[in-house]
Every structure is written in C-alpha cells, then in structure tokens.
N, C-alpha and C positions, 0 to 999 in steps of 0.2 A: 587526580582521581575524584569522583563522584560518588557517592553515596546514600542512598535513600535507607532512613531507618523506618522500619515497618511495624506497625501495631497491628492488634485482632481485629480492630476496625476496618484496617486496610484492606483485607483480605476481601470481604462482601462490600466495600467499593469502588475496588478496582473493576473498568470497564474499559472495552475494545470500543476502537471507531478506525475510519479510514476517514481519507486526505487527498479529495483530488487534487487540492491546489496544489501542495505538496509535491506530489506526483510531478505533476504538469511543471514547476520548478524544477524539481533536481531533471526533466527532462530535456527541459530550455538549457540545464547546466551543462547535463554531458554531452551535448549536441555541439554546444559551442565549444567545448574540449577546451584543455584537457581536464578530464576530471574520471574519477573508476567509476564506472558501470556495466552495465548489462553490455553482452556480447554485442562485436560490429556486425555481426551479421543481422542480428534482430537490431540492432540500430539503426541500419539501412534501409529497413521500411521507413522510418519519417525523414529520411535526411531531401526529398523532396519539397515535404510540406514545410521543413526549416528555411529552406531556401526563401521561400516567400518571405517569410519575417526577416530574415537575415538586416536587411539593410532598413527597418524600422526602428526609429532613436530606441522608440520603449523598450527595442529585448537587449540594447546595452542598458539602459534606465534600471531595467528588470535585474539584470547579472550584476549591477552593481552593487547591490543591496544584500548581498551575498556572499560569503568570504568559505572558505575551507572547512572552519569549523564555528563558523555561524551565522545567522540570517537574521533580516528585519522580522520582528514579529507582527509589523502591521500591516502588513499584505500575504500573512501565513496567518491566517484565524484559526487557531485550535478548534479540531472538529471535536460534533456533539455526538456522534451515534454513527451505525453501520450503514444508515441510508443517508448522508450527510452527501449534499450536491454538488457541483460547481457552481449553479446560480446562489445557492448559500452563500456559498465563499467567497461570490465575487460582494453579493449582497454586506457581505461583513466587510472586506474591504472598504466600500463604497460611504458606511457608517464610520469610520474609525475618527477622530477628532480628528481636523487636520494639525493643531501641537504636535498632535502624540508623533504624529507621521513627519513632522519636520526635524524632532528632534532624533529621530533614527536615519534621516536621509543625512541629517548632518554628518551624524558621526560615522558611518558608511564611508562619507564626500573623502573626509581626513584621510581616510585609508585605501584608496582607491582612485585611479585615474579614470578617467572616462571621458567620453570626450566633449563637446561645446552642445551638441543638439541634444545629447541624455539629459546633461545638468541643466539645459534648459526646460524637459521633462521634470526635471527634478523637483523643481524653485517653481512649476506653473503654480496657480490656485487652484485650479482643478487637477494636480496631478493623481490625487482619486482617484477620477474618473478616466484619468486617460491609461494609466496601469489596469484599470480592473476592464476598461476597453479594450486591449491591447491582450490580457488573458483570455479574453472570451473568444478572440480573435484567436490566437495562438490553441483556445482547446478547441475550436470550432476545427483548425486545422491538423492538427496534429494528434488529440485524443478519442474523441466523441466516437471513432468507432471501433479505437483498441478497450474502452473502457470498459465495457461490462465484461470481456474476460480477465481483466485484470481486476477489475473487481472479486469477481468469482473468485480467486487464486487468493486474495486477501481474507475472505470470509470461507473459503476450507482452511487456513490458516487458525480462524478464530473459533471455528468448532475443536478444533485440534484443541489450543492453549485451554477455551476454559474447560474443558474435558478435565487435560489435567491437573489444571489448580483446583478445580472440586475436589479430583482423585486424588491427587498427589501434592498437593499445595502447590508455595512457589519455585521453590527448588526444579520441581518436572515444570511447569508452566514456565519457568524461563529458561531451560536447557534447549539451549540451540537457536538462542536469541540471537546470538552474537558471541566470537571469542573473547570479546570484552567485557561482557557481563555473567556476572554470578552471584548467587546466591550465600553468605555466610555470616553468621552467627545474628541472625535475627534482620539483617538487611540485606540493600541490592549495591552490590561495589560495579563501575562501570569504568574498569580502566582507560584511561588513554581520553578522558572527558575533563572538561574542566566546564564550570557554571554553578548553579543553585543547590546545593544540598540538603539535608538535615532530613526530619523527621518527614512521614507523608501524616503525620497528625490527623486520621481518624479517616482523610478524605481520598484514599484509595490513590491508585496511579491510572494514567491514562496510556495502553497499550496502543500503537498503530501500525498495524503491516506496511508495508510497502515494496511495490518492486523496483522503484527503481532506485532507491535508497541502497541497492545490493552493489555491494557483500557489506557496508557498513553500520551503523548505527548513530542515531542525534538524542541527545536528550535535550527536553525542553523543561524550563521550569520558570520562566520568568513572565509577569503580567505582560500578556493575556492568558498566558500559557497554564494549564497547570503541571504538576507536575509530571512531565511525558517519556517516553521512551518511544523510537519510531525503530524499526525492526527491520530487516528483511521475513517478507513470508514465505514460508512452508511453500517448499512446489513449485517457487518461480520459475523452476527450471522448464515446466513444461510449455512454458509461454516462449523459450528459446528452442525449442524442440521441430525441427522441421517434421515431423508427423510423428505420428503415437506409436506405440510396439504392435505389433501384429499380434491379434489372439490366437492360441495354438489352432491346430485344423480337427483336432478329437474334439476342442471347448464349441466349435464352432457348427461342427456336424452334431452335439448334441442339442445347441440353444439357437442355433443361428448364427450368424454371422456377426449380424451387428447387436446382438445382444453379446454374444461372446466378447467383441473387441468393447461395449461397455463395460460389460464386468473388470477385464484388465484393466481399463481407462479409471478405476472408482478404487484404486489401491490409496486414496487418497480423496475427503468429499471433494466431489463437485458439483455445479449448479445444472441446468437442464440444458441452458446458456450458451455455459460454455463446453459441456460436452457434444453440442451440435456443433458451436465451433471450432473444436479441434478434430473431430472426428467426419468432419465435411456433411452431415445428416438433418435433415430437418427437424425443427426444432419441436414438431408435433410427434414425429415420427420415435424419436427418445424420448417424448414424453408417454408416447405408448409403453415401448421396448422397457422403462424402468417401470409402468407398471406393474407389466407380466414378472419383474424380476423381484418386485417389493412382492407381489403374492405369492410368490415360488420361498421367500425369508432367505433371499443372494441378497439383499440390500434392504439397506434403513435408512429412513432420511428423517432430517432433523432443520426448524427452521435459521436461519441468521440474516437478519436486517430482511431485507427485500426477498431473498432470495430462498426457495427449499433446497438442501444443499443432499447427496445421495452421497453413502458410503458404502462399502460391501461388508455384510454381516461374518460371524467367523466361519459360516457353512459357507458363505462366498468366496472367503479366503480359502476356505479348504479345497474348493474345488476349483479357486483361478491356479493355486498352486499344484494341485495334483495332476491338472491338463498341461502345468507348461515342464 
C-alpha cells in the first residue's frame, strides 16, 4: 500500500491537469490487449487507425517500456495544467537527457521480451526522436479527433473535485477516485499500489482524470513525476454511450427541443464542445441555446483550462426533474 501524509499546505497546492500522452499510451495499451479498459464497442472506433501502426518496431519499442503496474517516466512527462498539449509532451520527451532514457530502456529490456527491430529502436541514438515520431504518428491517427470530447469529460471531472475539496475538503474530493483510494486519519492510503510514499511536504498533489485509465488508478511519484495520482473521471461513461437520453416531450414543448435535451444533457458540466458533439448540434447553434438558458438561471457555467464548462443550476434540476 501507498500512502501520502497530507499537511495544511497540501491542501491550497494540490492541482488538476490532464495527460494526453498518457491517454494516447494506456490507448496503444489496450489496443494491443490484453489489458482492462473502456468497452469494445467504443474501442472499435480506433481499431482501424491501430492497424496502420500495428506492424511499426516503435509501437512494440513503445509497449515495452510498460509493464502492469508501471511505466518509463521518460516518455510520460508529468503534465503542468488543464491546457497541457500533445506537442508539450512530445516537446518534453524530445528534451529528456538521453542517460536518463537509457537507463529506464535498460531496466524495461531485463523484464520484457521484444523483439530484434524494437531493441533496435531501443539502443538508436536518436531513439528520442523516433518514439516522440512515432507518438505524433499514432495521435495524429488515433486521437486528434476524439480529443476534445475527452478532454471536455476530464475538465467536468475537475470542476466537480475542486468544488468539493473547497466544500468539503479531501475526504468528498477524493470519494469516487477509485475503490482503492481513501481518505484516513490525516492521509491518502491507496490500496493495491506499491511505489513512493511519505509526506506531500507542503507541495500539494498532482490530480489527473483520465479516461482511459478506467476503472483503474496509477500513482506517480518518482523524478519527473511529482507526487500524482491518475484517476478515472466523472462521466466517462457518456463517451461510451451510443446517444444521450431523450428529453421528456412536456420539457421540450415548453423550452424546445434542443434546449430541453441540453438541459438533460448538463446533469453533469460540460463544454459547448462537447455537447454539440454528443448531441449531433452545431457548435454555434448550443452556443446560442445555452445562452437563452444561462439568462432564464437553468444553468451556470464556470471556467476550466480552455474551455467554459455549463452546468444546470438547482431551478434547472428542478425542473429537468419534474418534466422527466
């Protein structure tokens, strides 16, 4: 088990960021199977653009460096904030001393078979460049245009938690982290972990959503890393959802149609983003529709990283609830 002891400091410096690299790895992971994630039906949107990579050395090069319950950290740059990029992260890879990078491909090599064209990936002098080529390759095909809903879903995620650690400290801010983590007698115990411990000594923890990390959790705490905890977020479920719930037809004949199915749609923030794209709607067209509904006091929005995030106020909840 794992442990983080928490101080009063901790509290006002703990901060949220996302992780496309992240992402875009445990994606490479469960693709290549087996490994738990997100339903096969919503896996079967990329099992196409895998294909393409499939028989390139780098994405064995790539899965090597990766184990069950742990990862290189030099081609995982711990993200800085909620607008954190892929060109970031390929940028941080591309910097990292090549030392530092040989002596985690070593210890990887030890524990893992692979086969003659990876390791020769491996042992390149520019194997840098040909991994963080070979990511850019692999988001270029595979993420670049699930990202900004999956974004969106990370960052209603993060209006949720620091809501509650304001409100309710860490106890409510980390309920529903994971079955593994809890809150008790002044720290975070994270069952079923083994890695870095001890005190967070003044300098906060680093929170990170993820969807495709689901239903699991990783903690990080080793240089580069600080000390992290990566999460499934709040609501991933609606990113597996073959369409959204129908608004009742009383909510719909009083507001409209498509402001009615917003309202339902906002039991939960979301971005403008990505309720145009779940709800099939142009993206100007919701930006109207939440107008009218922010002037009407059905919804509040609030900002995170990039993005305005809309939630339904409690007269919104009163009245998505008394129509369904």
């Amino acid at each position: 088990m794992v442990r983080f002891e928490v101080g009063a400091e901790d509290l006002v410096r703990t901060r949220f960021a996302v992780s496309p690299i992240f992402e875009l790895q445990s994606l490479l992971r469960v693709l290549a199977g087996p490994a738990p994630g997100p339903p096969a039906s919503w896996l079967a949107n990329f099992r196409s653009g895998f294909d393409q990579l499939r028989d390139d050395p780098c994405l064995a090069a790539v899965l090597a460096l990766k184990t069950a319950r742990s990862g290189a950290n030099f081609y995982a740059p711990p993200p800085r904030g909620m607008a954190q990029t892929i060109g970031e992260d390929l940028a941080a890879v591309r910097a990292v001393p090549l030392p530092v990078a040989r002596q985690e491909i070593d210890f990887y090599l030890t524990r893992r078979r692979v086969t003659a064209a990876a390791r020769t990936v491996l042992y390149a002098g520019d194997v840098l460049d040909r991994l963080a080529d070979f990511l850019a390759r692999a988001w270029s095909v595979l993420l670049a245009e699930q990202w900004p809903a999956m974004r969106a879903v990370c960052e209603r995620d993060v209006v949720h938690r620091a809501a509650e650690l304001g409100r309710a400290g860490w106890a409510a801010a980390l309920s529903g982290l994971g079955p593994k983590v809890r809150w008790r007698d002044g720290g975070i115990d994270l069952s079923g972990h083994t890695g870095t411990a001890g005190a967070l000594d003044g300098s906060g923890l680093l929170l990170v959503p993820s969807v495709l990390i689901w239903p699991g959790t990783a903690v990080f705490g080793d240089d580069p890393w600080p000390k992290a905890i990566v999460y499934p977020a709040r609501g991933v479920g609606t990113l597996f959802e073959p369409s959204p719930p129908a608004a009742p037809d009383a909510l719909a004949a009083l507001l409209g149609r498509s402001r009615a199915q917003l309202l339902i749609s906002l039991a939960e923030p979301a971005s403008t983003t990505q309720l145009a794209t779940v709800l099939g709607l142009a993206t100007g067209a919701v930006g109207d529709h939440l107008a009218v509904l922010h002037r009407a006091g059905l919804v509040s929005r609030a900002r995170a990283g990039r993005s305005v995030l809309y939630t339904r106020t409690p007269l919104g909840d009163a009245l998505a609830v008394a129509a369904a």
